[in-house]
C-alpha positions as CSV (number, residue, x, y, z in Angstrom):
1,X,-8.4,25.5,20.5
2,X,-4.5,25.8,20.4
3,X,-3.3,27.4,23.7
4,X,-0.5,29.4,23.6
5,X,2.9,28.3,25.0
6,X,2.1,24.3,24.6
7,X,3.2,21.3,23.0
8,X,1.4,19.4,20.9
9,X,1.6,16.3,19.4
10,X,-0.4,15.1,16.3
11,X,-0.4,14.4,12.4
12,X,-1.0,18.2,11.4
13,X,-1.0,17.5,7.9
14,X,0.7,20.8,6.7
15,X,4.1,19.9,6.2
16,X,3.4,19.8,2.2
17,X,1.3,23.1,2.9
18,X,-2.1,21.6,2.3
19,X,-4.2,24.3,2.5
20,X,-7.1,23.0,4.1
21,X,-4.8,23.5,7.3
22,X,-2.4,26.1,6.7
23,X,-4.8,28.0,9.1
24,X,-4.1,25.6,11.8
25,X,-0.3,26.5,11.3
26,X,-0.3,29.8,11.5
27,X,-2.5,29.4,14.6
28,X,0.3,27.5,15.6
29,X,2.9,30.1,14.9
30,X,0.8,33.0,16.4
31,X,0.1,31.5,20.0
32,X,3.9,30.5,20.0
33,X,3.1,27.0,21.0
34,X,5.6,23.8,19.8
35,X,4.4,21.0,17.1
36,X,6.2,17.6,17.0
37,X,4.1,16.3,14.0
38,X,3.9,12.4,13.9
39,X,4.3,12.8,10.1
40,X,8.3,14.0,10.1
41,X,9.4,11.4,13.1
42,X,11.5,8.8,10.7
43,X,14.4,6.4,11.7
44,X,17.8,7.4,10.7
45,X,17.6,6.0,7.2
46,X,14.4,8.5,7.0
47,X,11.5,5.6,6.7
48,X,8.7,7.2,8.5
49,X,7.8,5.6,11.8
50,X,4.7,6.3,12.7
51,X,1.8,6.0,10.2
52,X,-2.2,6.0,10.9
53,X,-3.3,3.8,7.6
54,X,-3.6,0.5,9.6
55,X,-5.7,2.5,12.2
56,X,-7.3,5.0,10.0
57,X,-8.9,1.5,8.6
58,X,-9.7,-0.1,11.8
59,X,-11.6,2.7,13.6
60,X,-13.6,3.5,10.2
61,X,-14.6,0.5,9.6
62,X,-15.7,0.1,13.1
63,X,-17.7,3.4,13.2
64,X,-19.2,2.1,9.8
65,X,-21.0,-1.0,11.2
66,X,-22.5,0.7,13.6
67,X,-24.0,3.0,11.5
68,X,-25.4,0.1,9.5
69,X,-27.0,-1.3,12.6
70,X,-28.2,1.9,13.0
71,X,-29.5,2.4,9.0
72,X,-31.1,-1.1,8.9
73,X,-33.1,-0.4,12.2
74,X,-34.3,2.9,10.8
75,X,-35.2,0.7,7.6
76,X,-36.9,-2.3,9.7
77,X,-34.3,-4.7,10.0
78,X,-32.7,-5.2,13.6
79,X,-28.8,-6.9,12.9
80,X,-26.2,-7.9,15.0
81,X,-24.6,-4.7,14.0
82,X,-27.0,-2.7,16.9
83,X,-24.9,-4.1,19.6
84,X,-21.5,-2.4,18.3
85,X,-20.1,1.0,19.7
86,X,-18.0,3.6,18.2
87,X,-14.3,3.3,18.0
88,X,-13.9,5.3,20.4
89,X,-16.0,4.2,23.0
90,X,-13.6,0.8,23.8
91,X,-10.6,1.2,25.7
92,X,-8.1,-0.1,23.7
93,X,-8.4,-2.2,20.0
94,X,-8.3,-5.8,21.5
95,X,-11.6,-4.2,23.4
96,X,-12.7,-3.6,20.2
97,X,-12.3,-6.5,18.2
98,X,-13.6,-8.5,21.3
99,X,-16.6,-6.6,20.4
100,X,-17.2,-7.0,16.8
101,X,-16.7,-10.8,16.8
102,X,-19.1,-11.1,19.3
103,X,-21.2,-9.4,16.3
104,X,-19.5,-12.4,14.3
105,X,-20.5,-15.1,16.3
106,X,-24.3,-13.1,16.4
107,X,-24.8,-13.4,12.7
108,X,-23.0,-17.5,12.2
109,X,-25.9,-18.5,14.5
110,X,-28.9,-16.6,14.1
111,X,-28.0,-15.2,10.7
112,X,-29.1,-12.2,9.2
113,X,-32.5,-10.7,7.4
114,X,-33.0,-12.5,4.5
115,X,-34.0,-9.1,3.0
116,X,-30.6,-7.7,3.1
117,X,-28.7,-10.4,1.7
118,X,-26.0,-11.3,0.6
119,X,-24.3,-8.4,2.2
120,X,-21.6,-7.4,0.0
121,X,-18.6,-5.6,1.5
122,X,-16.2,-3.8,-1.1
123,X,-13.0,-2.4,-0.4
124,X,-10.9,-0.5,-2.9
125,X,-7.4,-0.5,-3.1
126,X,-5.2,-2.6,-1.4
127,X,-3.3,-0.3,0.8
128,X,-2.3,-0.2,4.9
129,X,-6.4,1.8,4.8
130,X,-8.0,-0.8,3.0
131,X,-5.9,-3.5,5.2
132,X,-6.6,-2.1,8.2
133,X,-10.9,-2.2,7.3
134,X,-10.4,-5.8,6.1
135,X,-8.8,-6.6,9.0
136,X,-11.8,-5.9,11.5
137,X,-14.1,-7.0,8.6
138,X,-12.8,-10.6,8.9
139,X,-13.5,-10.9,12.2
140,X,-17.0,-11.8,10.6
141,X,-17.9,-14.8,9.5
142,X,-17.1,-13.4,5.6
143,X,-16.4,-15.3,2.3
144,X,-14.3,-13.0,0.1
145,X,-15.5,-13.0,-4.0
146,X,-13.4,-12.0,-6.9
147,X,-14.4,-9.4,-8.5
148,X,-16.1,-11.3,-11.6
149,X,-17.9,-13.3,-9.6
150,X,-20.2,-10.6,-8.2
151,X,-23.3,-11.2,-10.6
152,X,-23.2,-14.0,-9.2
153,X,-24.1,-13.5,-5.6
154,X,-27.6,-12.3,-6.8
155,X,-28.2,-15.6,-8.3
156,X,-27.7,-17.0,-4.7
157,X,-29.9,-14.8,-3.8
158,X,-32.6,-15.9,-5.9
159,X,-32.1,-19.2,-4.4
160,X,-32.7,-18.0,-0.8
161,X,-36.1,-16.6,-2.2
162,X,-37.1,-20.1,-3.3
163,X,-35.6,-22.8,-0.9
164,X,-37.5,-23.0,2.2
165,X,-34.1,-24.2,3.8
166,X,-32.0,-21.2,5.4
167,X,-29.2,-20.4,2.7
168,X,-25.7,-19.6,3.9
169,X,-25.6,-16.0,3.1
170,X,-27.5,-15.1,5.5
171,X,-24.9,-16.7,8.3
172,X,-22.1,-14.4,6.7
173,X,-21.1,-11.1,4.5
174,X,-19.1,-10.8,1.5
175,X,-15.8,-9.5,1.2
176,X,-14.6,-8.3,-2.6
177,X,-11.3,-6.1,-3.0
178,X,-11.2,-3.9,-5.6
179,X,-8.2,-2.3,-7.3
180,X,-7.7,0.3,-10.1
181,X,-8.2,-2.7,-13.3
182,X,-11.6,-2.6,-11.8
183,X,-12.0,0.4,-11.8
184,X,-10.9,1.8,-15.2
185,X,-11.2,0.6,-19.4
186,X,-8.8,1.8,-21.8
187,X,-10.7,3.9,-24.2
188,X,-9.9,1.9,-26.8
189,X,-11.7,-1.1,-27.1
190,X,-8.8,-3.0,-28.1
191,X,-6.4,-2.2,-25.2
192,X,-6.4,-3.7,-22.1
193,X,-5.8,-2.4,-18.8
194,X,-1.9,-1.6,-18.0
195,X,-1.2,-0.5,-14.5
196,X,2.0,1.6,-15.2
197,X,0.5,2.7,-18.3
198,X,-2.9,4.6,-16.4
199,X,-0.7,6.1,-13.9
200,X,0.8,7.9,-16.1
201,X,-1.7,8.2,-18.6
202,X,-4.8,8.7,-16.6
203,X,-6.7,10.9,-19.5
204,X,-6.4,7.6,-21.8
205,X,-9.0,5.6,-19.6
206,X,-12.8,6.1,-18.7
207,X,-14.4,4.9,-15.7
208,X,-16.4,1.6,-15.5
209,X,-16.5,1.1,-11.4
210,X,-20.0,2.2,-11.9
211,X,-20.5,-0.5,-14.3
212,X,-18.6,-3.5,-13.1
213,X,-18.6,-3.5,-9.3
214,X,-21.0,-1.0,-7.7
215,X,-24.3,-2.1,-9.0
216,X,-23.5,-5.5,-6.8
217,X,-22.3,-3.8,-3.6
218,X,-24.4,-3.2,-0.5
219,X,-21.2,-1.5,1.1
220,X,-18.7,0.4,-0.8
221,X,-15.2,0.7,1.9
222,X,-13.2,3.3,-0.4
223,X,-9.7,3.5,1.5
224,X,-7.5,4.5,-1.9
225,X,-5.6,7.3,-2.7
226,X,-7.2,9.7,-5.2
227,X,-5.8,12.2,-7.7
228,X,-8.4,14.8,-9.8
229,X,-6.1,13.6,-12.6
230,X,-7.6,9.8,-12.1
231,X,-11.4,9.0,-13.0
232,X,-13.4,9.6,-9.9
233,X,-14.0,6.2,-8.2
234,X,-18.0,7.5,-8.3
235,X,-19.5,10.4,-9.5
236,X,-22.4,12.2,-7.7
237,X,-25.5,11.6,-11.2
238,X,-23.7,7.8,-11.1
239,X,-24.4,7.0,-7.9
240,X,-27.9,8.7,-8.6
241,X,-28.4,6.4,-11.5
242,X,-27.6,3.4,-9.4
243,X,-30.3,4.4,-6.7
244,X,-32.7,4.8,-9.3
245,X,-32.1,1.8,-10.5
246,X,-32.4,0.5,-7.2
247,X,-35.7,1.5,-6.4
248,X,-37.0,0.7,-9.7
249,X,-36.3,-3.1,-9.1
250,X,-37.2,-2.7,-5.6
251,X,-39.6,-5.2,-6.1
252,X,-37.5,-7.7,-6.9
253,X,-34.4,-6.9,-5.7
254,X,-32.8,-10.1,-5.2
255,X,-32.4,-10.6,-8.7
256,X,-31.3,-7.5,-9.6
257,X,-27.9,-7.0,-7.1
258,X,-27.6,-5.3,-4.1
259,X,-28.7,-2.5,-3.2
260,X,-25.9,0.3,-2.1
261,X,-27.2,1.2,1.3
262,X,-23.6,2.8,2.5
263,X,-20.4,4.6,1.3
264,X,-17.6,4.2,4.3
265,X,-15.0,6.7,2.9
266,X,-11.9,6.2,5.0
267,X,-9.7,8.7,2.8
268,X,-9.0,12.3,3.8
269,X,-8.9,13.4,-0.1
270,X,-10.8,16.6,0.0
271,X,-13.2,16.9,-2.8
C-alpha cells in the first residue's frame, strides 16, 4: 500500500530492525517515498515526544468490552457492554468515554447477570498500556482488589447464590493490578521474590500466574512488556488446564472462581 514519492507519517517500528517489518522498509526504500517515524521525534534533551502506550490502552480496552458484550450475548447473557462501539467508530476519546460511562451508569442501576459475577478485570503491569486500559476501565462503577484477596470474591459470590437480596457485585466489576511478584516464585522455597534480582536472573524463578491470579479472573488485560528470557505470563496447556477446570466446576461455578471468558492482549510482543 506505500505509493511511491509520498510522505508518511507513523510509528514504523523498524528503527531497531525488527524484523517482522523490515519488509515494510525496504518497501519504503524501493518506492522512494519519505518516513518521519513518530518513534525518533524527541525534544532537544532526546526524551521521546510522542508515545502510543496511554492510547494503545484506551482503544484496546475499548475494543475489548465490546467484544464481551458481544461473547456474553452469544453465551445468553445481554450486558450493558452491547451498547458500546469500537474505538474507532467515535470521533474523538471524550466521544468515547461519554460512551462507556453511559455503560457505567447501565450496570450501577440495573446491574449485571448474576451468572457472570463478580466480573473480575486484571491488568498486568503497571505501565503507560496498563494505565491507559485502567483508565477507561474506571469509568465503571469498579472496586479494585489486591491481589490476595481474589479467593475471596468467589466467597461473595456464594453469597449472591443464597441471599434473595441483590448483592453489590452485580452493580459493578472488579479491578486487580497485577505486577511481576505475582507473577513469578523463586525456585527456592526459601527465597522470596526480589525485583532487581528476576530481571536479571529470570532462569532462577518459575511461573505461578497460573496459580495465584488466573484461576480467579474473568478478564485477563495483559499490557506488559515481555522478554522469551522471562516466564511466559500464560502458557497455551495452562490456560487449557484452567478451561478444563472450568468446565468441570461448571456446575457450580460460583464457588469455584471465575471463569476466564477473555484475554485483551494490548502488547505488540510477537510470539
Amino acid at each position: 500500500m506505500i505509493l511511491p514519492d509520498r510522505a508518511y507519517a507513523f510509528f514504523s517500528h523498524t528503527h531497531k530492525v525488527q524484523k517482522e517489518n523490515t519488509p515494510l522498509l525496504d518497501k519504503i526504500l524501493a518506492e522512494r517515498a519519505s518516513l518521519f517515524d513518530y518513534e525518533l521525534i524527541v525534544e532537544d534533551t532526546g526524551k521521546r515526544l510522542l508515545a502510543f502506550g496511554k492510547f494503545a490502552g484506551r482503544a484496546g480496552m475499548i475494543d475489548f468490552l465490546r467484544g464481551l458484550g458481544l461473547w456474553y450475548l452469544n453465551h445468553g447473557y445481554s450486558t450493558p457492554f452491547l451498547s458500546l462501539g469500537s474505538s474507532y467508530m467515535y470521533s474523538s476519546l471524550a466521544a468515547a468515554k461519554a460512551a462507556v460511562i453511559s455503560v457505567g451508569e447501565e450496570i450501577a442501576t440495573m446491574g449485571l447477570p448474576s451468572g457472570i459475577c463478580p466480573l473480575v478485570f486484571v491488568f498486568t503491569g503497571s505501565g503507560n498500556v496498563s494505565r491507559g486500559a485502567q483508565e477507561i476501565f474506571k469509568l465503571l462503577p469498579h472496586t479494585f482488589v489486591d491481589p490476595r484477596k481474589l479467593p475471596e470474591l468467589p466467597e461473595m459470590a456464594r453469597d449472591l447464590t443464597q441471599s434473595k437480596q441483590p448483592s453489590k457485585i452485580i452493580f459493578r466489576v472488579y479491578g486487580c493490578v497485577a505486577t511481576c511478584q505475582d507473577m513469578v516464585e523463586h525456585l527456592n522455597p526459601s527465597k522470596s521474590f526480589n525485583k532487581a534480582d528476576y530481571y536479571v536472573h529470570p532462569e532462577q524463578y518459575k511461573p505461578a500466574f497460573h496459580e495465584k491470579i488466573a484461576p480467579y479472573a474473568s478478564v485477563i488485560v495483559n499490557c506488559m512488556y515481555w522478554e522469551r528470557r522471562f516466564p511466559r505470563l500464560l502458557t497455551t496447556k495452562q490456560i487449557q488446564d484452567l478451561m478444563k477446570s472450568f468446565s468441570k466446576k461448571k456446575k457450580d461455578l460460583m464457588k469455584n472462581g471465575c471463569p476466564l471468558v477473555g484475554i485483551c492482549d494490548i502488547t505488540c510482543d510477537v510470539g
